[in-house]
C-alpha positions as CSV (number, residue, x, y, z in Angstrom):
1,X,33.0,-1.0,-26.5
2,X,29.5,-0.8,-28.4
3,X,27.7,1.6,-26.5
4,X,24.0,1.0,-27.8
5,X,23.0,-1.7,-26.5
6,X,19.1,-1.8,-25.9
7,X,17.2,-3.0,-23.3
8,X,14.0,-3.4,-25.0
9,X,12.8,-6.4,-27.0
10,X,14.3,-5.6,-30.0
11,X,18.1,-6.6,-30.5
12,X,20.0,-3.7,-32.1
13,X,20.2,-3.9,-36.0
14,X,22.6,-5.6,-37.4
15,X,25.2,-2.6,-39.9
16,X,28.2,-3.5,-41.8
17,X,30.6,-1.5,-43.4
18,X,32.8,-2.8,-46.3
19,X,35.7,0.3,-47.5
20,X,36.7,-0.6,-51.2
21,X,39.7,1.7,-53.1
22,X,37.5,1.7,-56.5
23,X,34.0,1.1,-57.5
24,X,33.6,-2.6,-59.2
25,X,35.5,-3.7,-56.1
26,X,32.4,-4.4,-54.1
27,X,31.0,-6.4,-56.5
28,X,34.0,-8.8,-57.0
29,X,35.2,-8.9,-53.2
30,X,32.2,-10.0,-50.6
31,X,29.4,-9.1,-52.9
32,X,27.6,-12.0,-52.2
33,X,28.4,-11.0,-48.6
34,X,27.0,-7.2,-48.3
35,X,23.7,-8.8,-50.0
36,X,23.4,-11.3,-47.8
37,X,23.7,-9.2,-44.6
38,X,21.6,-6.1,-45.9
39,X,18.5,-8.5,-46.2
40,X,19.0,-8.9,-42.1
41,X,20.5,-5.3,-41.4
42,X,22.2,-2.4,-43.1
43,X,25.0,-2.6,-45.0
44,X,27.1,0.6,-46.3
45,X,29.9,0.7,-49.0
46,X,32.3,3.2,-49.0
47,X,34.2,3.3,-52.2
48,X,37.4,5.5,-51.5
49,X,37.7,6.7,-55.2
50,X,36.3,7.5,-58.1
51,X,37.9,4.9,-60.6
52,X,38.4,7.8,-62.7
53,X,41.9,5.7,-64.1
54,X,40.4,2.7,-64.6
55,X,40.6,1.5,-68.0
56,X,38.1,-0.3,-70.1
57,X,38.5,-3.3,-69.5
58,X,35.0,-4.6,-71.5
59,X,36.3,-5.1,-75.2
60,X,32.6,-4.4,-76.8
61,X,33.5,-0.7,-75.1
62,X,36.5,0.2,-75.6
63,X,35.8,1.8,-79.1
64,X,33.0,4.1,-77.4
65,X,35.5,7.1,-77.7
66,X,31.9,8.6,-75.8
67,X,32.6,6.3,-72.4
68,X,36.1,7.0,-72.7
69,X,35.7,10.6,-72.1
70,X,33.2,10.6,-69.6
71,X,34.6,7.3,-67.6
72,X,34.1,9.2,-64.2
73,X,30.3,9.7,-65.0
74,X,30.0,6.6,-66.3
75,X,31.7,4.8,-63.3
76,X,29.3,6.9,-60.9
77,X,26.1,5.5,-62.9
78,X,27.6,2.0,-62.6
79,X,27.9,2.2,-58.8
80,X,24.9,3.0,-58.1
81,X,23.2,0.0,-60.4
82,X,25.7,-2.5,-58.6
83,X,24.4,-0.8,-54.9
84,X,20.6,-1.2,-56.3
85,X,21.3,-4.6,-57.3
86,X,23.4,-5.5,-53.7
87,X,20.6,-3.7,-52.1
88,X,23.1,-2.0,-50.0
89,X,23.7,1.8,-49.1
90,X,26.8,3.4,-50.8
91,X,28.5,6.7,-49.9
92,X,31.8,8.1,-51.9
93,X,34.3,9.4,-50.2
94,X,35.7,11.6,-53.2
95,X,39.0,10.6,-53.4
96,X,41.1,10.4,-56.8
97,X,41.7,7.1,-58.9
98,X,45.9,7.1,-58.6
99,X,46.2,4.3,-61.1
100,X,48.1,1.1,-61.3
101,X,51.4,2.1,-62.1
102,X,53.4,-0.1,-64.6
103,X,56.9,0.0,-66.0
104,X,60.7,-0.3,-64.6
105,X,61.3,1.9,-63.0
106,X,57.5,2.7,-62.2
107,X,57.0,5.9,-63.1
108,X,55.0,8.4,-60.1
109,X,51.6,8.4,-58.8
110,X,49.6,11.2,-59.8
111,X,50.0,14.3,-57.7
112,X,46.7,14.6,-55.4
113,X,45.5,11.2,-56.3
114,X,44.1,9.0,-53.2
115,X,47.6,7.2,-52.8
116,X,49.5,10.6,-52.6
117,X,47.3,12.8,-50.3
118,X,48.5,12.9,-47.1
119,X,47.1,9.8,-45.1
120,X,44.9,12.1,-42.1
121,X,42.7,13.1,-45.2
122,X,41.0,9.6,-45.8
123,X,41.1,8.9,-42.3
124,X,39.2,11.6,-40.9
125,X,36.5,11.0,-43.4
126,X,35.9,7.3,-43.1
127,X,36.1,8.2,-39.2
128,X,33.1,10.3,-39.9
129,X,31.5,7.3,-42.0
130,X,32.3,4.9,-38.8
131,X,30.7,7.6,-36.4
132,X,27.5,8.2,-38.3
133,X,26.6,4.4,-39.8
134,X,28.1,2.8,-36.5
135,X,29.0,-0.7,-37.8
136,X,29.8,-3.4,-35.1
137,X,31.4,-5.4,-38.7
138,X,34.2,-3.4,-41.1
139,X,35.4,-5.1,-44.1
140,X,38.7,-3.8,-46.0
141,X,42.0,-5.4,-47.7
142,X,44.7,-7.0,-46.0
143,X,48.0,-5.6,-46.0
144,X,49.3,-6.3,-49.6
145,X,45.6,-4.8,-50.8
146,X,44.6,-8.2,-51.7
147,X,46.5,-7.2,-54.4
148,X,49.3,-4.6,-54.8
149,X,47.3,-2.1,-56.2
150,X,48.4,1.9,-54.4
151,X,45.1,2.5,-53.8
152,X,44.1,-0.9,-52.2
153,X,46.9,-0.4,-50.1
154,X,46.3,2.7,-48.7
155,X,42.6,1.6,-48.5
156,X,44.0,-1.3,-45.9
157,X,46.0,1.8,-43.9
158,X,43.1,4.4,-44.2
159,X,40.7,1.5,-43.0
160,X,42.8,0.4,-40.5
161,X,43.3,3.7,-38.8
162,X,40.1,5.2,-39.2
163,X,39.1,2.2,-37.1
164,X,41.7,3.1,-33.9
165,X,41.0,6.4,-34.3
166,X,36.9,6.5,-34.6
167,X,37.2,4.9,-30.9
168,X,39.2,8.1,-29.7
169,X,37.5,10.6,-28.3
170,X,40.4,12.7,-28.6
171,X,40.6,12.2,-32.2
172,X,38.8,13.8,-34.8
173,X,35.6,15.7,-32.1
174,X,34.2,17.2,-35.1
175,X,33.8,13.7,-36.7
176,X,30.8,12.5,-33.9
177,X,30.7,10.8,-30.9
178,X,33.3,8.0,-30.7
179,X,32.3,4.5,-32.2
180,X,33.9,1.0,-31.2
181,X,34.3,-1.0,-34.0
182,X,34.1,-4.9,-33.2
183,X,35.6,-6.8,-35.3
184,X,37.7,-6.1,-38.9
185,X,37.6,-8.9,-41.5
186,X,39.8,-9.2,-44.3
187,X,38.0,-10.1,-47.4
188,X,40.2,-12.9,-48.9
189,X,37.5,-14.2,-51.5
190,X,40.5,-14.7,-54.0
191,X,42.5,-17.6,-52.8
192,X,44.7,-20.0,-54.3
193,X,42.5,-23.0,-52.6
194,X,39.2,-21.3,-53.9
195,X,40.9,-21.1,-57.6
196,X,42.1,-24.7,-57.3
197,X,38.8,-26.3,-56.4
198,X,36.8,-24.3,-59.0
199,X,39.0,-25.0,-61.9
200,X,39.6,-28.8,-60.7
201,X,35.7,-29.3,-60.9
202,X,35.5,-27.4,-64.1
203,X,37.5,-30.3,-65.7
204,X,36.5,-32.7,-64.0
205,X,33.0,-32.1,-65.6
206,X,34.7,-31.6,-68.9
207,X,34.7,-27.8,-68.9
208,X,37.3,-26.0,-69.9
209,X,38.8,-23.6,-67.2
210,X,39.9,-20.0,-67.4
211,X,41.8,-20.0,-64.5
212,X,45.0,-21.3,-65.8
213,X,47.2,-18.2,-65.7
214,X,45.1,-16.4,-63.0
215,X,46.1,-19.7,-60.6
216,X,50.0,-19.4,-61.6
217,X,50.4,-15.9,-61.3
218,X,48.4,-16.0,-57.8
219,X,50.6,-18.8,-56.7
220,X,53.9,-16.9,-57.1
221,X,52.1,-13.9,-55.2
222,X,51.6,-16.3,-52.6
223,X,54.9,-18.0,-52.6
224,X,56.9,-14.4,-52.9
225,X,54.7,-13.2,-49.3
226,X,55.6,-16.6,-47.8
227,X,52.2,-17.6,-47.0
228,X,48.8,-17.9,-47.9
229,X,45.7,-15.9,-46.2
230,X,44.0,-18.8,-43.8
231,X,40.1,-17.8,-43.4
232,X,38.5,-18.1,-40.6
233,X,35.2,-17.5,-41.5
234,X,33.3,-18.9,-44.6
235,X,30.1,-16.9,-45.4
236,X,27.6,-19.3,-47.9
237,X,26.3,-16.7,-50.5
238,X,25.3,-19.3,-52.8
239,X,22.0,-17.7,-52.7
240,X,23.1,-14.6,-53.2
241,X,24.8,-15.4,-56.5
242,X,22.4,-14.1,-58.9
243,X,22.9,-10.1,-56.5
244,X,26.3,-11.1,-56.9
245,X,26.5,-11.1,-60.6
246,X,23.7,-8.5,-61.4
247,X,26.5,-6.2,-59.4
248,X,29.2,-7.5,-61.5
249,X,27.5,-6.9,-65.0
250,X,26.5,-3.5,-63.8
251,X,30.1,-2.1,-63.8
252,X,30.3,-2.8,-67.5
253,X,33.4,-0.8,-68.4
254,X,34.7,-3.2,-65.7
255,X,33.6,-6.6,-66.2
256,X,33.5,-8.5,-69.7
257,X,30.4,-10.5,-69.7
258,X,31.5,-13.8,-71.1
259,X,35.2,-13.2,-69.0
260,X,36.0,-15.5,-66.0
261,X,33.8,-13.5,-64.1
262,X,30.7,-15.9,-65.1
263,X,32.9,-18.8,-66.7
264,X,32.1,-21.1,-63.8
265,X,28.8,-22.4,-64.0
266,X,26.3,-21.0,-60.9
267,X,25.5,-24.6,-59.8
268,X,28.6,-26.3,-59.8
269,X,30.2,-23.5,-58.2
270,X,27.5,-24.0,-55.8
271,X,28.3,-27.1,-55.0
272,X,32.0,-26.5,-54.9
273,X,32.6,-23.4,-53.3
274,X,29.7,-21.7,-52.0
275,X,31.4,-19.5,-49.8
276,X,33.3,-15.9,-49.3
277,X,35.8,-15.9,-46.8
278,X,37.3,-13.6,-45.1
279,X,40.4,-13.3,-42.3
280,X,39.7,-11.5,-38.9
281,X,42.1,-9.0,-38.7
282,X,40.8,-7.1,-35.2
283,X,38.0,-8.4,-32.6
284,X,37.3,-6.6,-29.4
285,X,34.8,-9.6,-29.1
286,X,37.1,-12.8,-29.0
287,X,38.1,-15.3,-31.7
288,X,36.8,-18.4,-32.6
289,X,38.3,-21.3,-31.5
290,X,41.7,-22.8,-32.9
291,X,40.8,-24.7,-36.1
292,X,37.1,-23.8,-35.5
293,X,35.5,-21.7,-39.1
294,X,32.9,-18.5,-38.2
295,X,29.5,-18.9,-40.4
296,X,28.6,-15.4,-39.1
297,X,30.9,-12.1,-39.2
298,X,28.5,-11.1,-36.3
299,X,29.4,-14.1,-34.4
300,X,29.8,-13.5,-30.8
301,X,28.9,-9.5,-31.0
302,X,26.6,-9.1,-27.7
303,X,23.0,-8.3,-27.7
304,X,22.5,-9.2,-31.8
């Protein structure tokens, strides 16, 4: 259990944690989230790996032979113009990009990437990240990585055990004093219903919509997992859109600037879907009631 709660006038602050595989991924999962919450508290990113494999996805720069050698550099610089812009903390945990593997067969991950290492590695050093920020809230990837990406895998076990295991005071001493985590959300920002309604209002106002193949593809994800994520809470970031895209345009190996990314436009979107959602995966605190929605990932937390 949280073991800080105050007395005094004051309620304790408010701290979130969000654990991403790759920087970019906190500005397209819960961005609009982490800015919300660090403007009441303090919210801390902890991007697992470097992105050192990413490729460049931008075409105005992927002729800059200079970015291309220097991605890892470059990548670092990003980050931390997507953290200013969130207004959040970030800490890297050092891993190695492992890189999305294609082919038949696929061929191996890179030796010592984050997807190979063995899995006490991670763990211990997001358990020290849990001990020392003390989050009541965690945010990380469900159990397909929200995609099947290695790394956002392994980011959903690493997250998931570092969690258990930053509780232990048997585990990892030299990591702190033991921390209880709360509750867990899955982000599940990218869902087949949130695709649908966007693209449905896009034409409706005579737009045209990007979302096409995205909302095929994403329906045979969900229809080969036999289900698809149900939120239970819906954070409105609306606000929080223009933090939200400043974070997206600063990864800009990452993110083209006139992609889907910014197709939608801000006020319709605001009116459609104004939300983030996200899945509670753990919750030492209760659940909301059947059928009922959170508004507040800090809902029922005592003392805040």
């Amino acid at each position: 259990m949280i073991s800080e709660v105050e007395t005094g006038l004051a309620a304790p602050e408010r701290r979130l944690m969000a654990v991403h595989a790759h920087p970019d991924d906190e500005a397209s999962k819960g961005a609009g989230m982490s800015a919300k919450y660090a403007k009441t508290g303090r919210v801390r990113i902890v991007t697992l790996t470097g992105g050192e494999r990413g490729d460049i996805l931008n075409p105005a720069l992927q002729a800059d032979t200079e970015i291309a050698q220097h991605i890892a550099r470059v990548r670092r610089s990003e980050m931390a113009a997507a953290a200013a812009a969130l207004g959040v903390e970030h800490v890297w945990l050092g891993f190695e990009d492992s890189g999305f593997p294609t082919g038949d067969p696929l061929p191996p991950l890179p030796a010592g990437s984050f997807a190979t290492v063995p899995i006490g590695e991670p763990v211990r050093e997001l358990v020290r990240q849990i001990r020392e920020f003390r989050p009541q809230v965690l945010t990380t990837y469900d159990e397909q990585g929200g995609y099947p990406h290695p790394d956002h895998i392994r980011a959903h076990i690493v997250s998931m055990m570092a969690v258990a295991a930053a509780s232990d005071a048997q585990a990892y001493p030299e990591c702190g004093d033991p921390w209880q985590v709360s509750k867990v959300y899955y982000d599940i920002s990218f869902t087949t219903p949130r695709i649908m309604a966007l693209q449905e209002a896009m034409l409706a106002a005579g737009l045209e919509s990007p979302f096409g193949g995205w909302l095929e593809r994403h329906k045979k994800y969900d229809s080969d997992r036999g289900f698809t994520r149900v939120a239970d809470a819906r954070i409105d970031v609306a606000e929080f859109f223009p933090q939200r895209d400043a974070a997206l345009r600063a990864h800009a190996t990452q993110i083209d600037p006139d992609g889907f990314f910014f197709a939608v436009p801000r006020d319709l979107e605001a009116k459609v879907w104004p939300w983030e959602e996200f899945e509670l995966a753990l919750s030492t605190v209760g659940r909301p009631e059947p059928g009922q929605i959170e508004h507040d990932l800090f809902e029922r937390i005592p003392g805040l």
